[in-house]
Structures are given as C-alpha cells and as structure tokens.
N, C-alpha and C positions, 0 to 999 in steps of 0.2 A: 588447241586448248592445252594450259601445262597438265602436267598431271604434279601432285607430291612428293612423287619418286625424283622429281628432278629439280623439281622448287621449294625449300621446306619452308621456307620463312617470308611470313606477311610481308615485310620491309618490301620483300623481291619481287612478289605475288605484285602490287600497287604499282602503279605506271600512272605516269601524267597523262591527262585526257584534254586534248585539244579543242574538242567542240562536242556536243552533246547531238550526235547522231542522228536519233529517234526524230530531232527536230527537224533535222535537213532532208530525210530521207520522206517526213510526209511533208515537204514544200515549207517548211519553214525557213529562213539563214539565219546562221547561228551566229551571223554579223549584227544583228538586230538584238542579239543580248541585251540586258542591261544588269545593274552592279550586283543585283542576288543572283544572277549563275555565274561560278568562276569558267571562264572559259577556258583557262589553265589549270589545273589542280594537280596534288600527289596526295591521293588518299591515307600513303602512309606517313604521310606527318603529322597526323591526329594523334598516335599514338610514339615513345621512345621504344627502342628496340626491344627492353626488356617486358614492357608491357602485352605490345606485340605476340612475344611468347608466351606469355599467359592466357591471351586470346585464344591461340591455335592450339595449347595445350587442352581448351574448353570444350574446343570445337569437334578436338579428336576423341574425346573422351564421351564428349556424348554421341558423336556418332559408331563408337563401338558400343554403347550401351543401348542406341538404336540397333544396330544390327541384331546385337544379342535377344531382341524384342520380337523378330518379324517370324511370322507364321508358315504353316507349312505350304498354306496357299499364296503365299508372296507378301499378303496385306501386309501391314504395320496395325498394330490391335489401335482400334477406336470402336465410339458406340457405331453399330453397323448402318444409322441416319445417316452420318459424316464420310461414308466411306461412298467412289474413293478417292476423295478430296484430304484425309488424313496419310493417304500412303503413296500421293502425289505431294505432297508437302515434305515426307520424308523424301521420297527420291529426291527432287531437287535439294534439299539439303544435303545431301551426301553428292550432287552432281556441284554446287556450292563450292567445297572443296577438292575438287580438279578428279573425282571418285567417278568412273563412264561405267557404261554397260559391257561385261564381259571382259573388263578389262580388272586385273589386279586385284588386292584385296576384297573388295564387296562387289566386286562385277558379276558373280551370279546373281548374288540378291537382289543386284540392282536390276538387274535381268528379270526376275523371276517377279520383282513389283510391280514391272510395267506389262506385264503379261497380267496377272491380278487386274491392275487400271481396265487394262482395253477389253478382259473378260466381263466387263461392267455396263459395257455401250449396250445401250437397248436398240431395239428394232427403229424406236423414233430417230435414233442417233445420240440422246445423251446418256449421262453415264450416271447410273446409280446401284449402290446393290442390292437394293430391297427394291419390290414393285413401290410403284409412283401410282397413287389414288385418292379419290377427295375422301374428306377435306384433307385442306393443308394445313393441320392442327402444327403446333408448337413444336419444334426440332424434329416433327415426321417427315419420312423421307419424300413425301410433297411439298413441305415449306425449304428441305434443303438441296432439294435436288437441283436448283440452278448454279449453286455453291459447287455441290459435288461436280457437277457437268465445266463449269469455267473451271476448277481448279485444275480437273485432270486433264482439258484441252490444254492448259499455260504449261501443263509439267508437258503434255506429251510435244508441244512445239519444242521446247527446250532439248528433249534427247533426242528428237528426230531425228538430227546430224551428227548422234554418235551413234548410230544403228548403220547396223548394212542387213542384205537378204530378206527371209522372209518379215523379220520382225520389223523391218523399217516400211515395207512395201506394207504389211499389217498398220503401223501406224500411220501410213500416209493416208489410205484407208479410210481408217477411223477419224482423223483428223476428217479428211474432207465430207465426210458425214455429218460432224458434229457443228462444224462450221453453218453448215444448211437450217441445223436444229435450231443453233444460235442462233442464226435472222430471223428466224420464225419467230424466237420469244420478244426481238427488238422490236419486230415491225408491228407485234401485235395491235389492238386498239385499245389509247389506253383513256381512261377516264376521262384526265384531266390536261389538257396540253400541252404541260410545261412539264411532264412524264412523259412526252416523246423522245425516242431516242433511247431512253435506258433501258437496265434492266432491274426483275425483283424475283424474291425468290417467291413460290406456290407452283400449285398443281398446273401442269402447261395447257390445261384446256380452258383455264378461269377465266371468267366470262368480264371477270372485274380488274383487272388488267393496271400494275401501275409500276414504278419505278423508286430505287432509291441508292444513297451511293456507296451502301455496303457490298450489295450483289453486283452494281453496273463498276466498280474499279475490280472487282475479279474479272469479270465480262469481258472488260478493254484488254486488259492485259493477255487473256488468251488469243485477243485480236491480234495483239502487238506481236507475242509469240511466233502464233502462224503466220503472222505477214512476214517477220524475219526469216523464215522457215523456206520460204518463198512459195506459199499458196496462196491462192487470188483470192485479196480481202480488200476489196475497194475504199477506198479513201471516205467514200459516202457517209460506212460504215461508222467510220473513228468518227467521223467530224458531227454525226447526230446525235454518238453518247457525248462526245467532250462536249456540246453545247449542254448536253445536260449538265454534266458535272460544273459546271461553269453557274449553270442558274441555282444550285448545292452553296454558291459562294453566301455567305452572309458577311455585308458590308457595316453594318450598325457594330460601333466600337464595344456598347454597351451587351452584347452580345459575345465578347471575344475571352469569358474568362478560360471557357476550357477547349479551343479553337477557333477556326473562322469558316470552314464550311459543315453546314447542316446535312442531318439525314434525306430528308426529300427539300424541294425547292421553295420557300415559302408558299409559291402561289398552289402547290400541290397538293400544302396541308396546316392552313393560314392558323389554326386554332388549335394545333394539334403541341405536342414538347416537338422541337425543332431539335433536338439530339444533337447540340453542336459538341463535338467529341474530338480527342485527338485523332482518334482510330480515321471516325471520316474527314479530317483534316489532312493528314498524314496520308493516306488514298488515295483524296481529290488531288494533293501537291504533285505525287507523281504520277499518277495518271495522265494528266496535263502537262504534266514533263514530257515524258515517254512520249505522247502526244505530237510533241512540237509546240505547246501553247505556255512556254515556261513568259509570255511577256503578262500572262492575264492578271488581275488585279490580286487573285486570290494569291497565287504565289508570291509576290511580292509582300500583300499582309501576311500569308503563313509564315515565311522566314522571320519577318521582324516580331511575329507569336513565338514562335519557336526562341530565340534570341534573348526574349524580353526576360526568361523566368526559368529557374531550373527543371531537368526532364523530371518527370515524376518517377518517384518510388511504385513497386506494386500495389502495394496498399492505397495508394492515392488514385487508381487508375483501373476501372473494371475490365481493361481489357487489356490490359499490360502487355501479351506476349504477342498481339496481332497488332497491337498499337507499334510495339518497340519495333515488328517487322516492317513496318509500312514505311516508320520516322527514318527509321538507318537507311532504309532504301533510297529514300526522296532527298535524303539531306545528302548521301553521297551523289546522288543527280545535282541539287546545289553546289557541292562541292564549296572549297576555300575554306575560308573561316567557320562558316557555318558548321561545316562540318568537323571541323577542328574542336568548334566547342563542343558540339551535340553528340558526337559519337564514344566519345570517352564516358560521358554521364552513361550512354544506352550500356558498354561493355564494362561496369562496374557494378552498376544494377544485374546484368545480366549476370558476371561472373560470382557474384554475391550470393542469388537465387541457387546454384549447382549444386546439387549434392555429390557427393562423394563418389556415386557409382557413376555417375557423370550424364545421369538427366536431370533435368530442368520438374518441380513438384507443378503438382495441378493449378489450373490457373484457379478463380474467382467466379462468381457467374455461371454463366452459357460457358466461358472457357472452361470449370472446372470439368464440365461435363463431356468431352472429348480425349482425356484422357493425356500421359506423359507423352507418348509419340507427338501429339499435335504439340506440346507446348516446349519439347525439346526440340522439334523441326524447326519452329517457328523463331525461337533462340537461335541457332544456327544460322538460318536464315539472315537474323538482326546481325549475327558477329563478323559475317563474311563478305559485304560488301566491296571491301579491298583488292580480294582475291581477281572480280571481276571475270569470274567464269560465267557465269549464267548469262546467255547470252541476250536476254531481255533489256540486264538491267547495266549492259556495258554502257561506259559515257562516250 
C-alpha cells in the first residue's frame, strides 16, 4: 500500500487496470467483457494535473478537520443510532488516502477508531452501540443496526491487513463472528421469494423478514471485503444476494428517469413506490461489478443512464453524499470514458460543497440527520477512487 509520504500526487496514485479482479476471482473471465467495462483504463485521465491538486487539496483538508472531530473514545460524533457505521466510514476514508493504523500522522486515531468499532460487537456478533430491541421504529438502533453491523464488517476487512498482534488477532475475531451473524440475517425466511438472498435492516428476530438494496449492497460488500481478506465466504453466499440485486433491475425505459434499479424487486412490492434512485442504481452497478456480474443487463443500461444526462447537483438529489459515494465508486469499476465524463462532474459538485475548515455541511433528508463526519467521510470517499488503496474497490 503507498502511503503519502512517498506518493503525493493523484496523477502518480492512478495506474492502469488490466482487468477488473473481483470478476475473475469469483469465476467470472474478464475476456467476456463487453464495450461498458474498459478493460484498460487510467483513472487519472479524468482529471488535468492542476485539477488533480485541487482534489487532494480537498481531501487533505477534510480529513484534518475529520481528525480534529473524533472523540475521546475513538468514535467520529454521529447520532449514536448510526454508530458504528459513522466511524467505520471515517476510517476508511482516511485508510482512502494511503493513512494505516499506527502508522504516521493519524495512526493512533486510526487506531483508537477501530478499537471504538470492535468495542461495539454484541454478544449475537453484530455491531451496534445502543442495545437492539423491538420495534424497529424509524432510524432506532433496530431499523439501523444491519447498516451499523455491514458497514463496520466492510471497514474492518479493509484494515485487517494493516494490523499486526493483538489488535489484528482481535479483529480476525470479530470478523469471523460477525460473518456467522451475517448468514443468519440472509438465510432468514422471508415473505416473499424474490427477497431471497438479501438483506434489510430491523430488529434481527422479526418474524416478517424481507430484503432491499440499500441494506443488501452494504451486506455484499462486507462479503466482498472479508472474502479478500481471506476468510471463508463461500461463493453461495455472493451468488444469492447478486441474484437479488439482479431482480432490483427495472427494465421498463419509462421508469428510467431517476435510474434503472429499484428499492426491492417488483415482485416483492408490486403496488408499493418502487424508489428507483441513483443511490440504488449506483449500489446495484457496483455490487455487481465487485461481484463478477459486470455482463448483466442493469449495468449496461446503468452506464448508458449515467451517460445520457448531467450528474446531479445537491439540491436535485436527496441523497447526494451516498449517492456521489456509490456513482464514483462504480464508474471507476467502468472505467474509460465513462469515467472520464462522470467523475469530473462528481469532484466539482463535491469541491463546490467544502467549507472552508474543510468539511463537507449536512446532507438533506435521513442524511441531514447523521451529522458532518458521515457526510465528509462520504465525500472523501467519492474523491479517492484514484488513489486505489482500499482494497475492495481495486480494479
């Protein structure tokens, strides 16, 4: 992994990607591309060198105003429902730019977060910090505790291999706990069939049991994590949420103004608003990347969505800072053009947003309600695809 101290410029960070990994390694060939994945790419030609440094300038500035943020107990402040899913989004955003554990500027803090994180595992195996009890009313830590639980599993695969001693043995740990917790909530039984395979957030004994693909694209991706990590997560696993996220696609054009895959699967919730969003657009695209499934029909219509219209401003978009996380991610798994076009719009919008002290202001919505750590992490997040440190989201 570089680190800062020896790489300072995105230009340098960005390296051509030969074939998109994630696919070959769960049995897909990345000979079977077709024209929306570049199977060559340089992320850093999206942006000119000088722009570049306005990016990294962004990047650096909010993540010293992150630090300056975090608490005596390690968190990053969020409402304590989101936690600790708000301070697992912080680490990897500071792991993002080449920032490890115990190493160099914020290597205690980064230290002392994930110690925070894993003081959070309950006895069941997942992670919340308030007790988990019914109901699972509105953003109570029973409707987000599956949130909390995938986000801190996806950040704790991510540092696992830059831990050594007890704290890595700690997180191998808890990792392989939480993995257990995880199948539990997939295999549940759910209603209705075509909610096989995923995941939703509520209280983990709910008797009514369903799926949708805001919670099941955090889900995958802790999968994806720890399988990198190299804990045993069988293929079964990925291949029963991607069939979900797969049946998320909606195919009707007349449907495509504000994406192309839905919150839950038509046949899950035939009468219900079908929440076609970027947010779950942008999820379902890389999900199914990261996956191996970049031949499916969604991604194909997602990029020529994405393509067709400019990215949206905040104000046009309720969910702007997980949205723009999800779009920069997925579009640097497209790579080429696509990304060419789509990233420049995300880091102008973005660097637009910054205030001064160099966080990112409260989102809109549900986002407003988590406070600047999430919606600065999350930014960071969106600006650093380049870098290609995190090792989830390498091509």
């Amino acid at each position: 992994m570089r680190s800062p101290a020896t790489e300072s410029g995105f230009a340098r960070l960005a390296v051509a990607a030969v074939v998109v990994l994630s696919a070959v390694e769960l049995g897909h060939s990345a000979d079977d591309d077709d024209s929306v994945i570049a199977r060559v790419t340089n992320l850093s030609a999206a942006l000119p060198a000088g722009e570049w440094s306005r990016v990294e300038a962004g990047v650096d500035n909010g993540l010293a105003w992150l630090a300056s943020q975090q608490e005596e107990d390690g968190r990053f402040p969020s409402d304590d429902a989101a936690q600790p899913a708000v301070t697992s989004m912080a680490i990897m955003a500071f792991l993002s730019r080449g920032h490890m554990p115990d190493q160099g500027r914020y290597g205690r803090q980064i230290s002392a977060a994930i110690d925070f994180v894993l003081s959070t595992q309950r006895r069941r195996g997942y992670f919340s910090l308030l007790p988990v009890t019914p109901p699972a009313q509105h953003l109570s830590p029973s409707q987000t505790v599956t949130y909390n639980h995938s986000i801190a599993g996806l950040m704790l695969g991510e540092v696992y291999g830059t831990t050594s001693g007890e704290r890595s043995q700690r997180i191998k740990d808890a990792i392989a706990r939480a993995l257990i917790f995880h199948r539990e909530v997939q295999t549940r039984q759910k209603q209705v069939p075509s909610d096989i395979g995923g995941f939703r957030y509520g209280y983990p004994e709910s008797p009514n049991a369903s799926s949708d693909m805001s919670v099941t694209g955090w889900a995958l991706m802790f999968l994806r994590s720890a399988r990198n990590a190299e804990f045993n997560v069988p293929k079964q696993y990925f291949d029963e949420g991607l069939d979900f996220v797969e049946r998320c696609y909606e195919s009707d054009p007349s449907q495509h103004e504000k994406g192309v895959f839905r919150y839950r699967p038509l046949a899950s919730d035939p009468n219900g608003n079908p929440q076609i969003t970027l947010a779950n657009t942008a999820s379902a695209m890389l999900t199914l990347i990261l996956g191996g499934r970049h031949q499916n029909a969604g991604i194909v219509d997602g990029v020529r969505w994405f393509r067709s219209r400019d990215y949206p401003r905040p104000w046009q978009n309720g969910y702007f800072y997980l949205s723009s996380y999800y779009s920069s991610q997925a579009m640097a798994q497209v790579g080429g053009e696509t990304w060419n076009q789509i990233f420049p719009q995300i880091a102008r919008n973005l660097l637009e947003e910054q205030a001064s002290d160099g966080a990112w202001p409260l989102g809109t919505g549900n986002e407003g309600k988590f406070g600047q750590t999430y919606t600065t992490s999350l930014a960071i997040l969106a600006l650093t695809p380049a870098y290609q440190l995190l090792p989830i989201y390498q091509r």
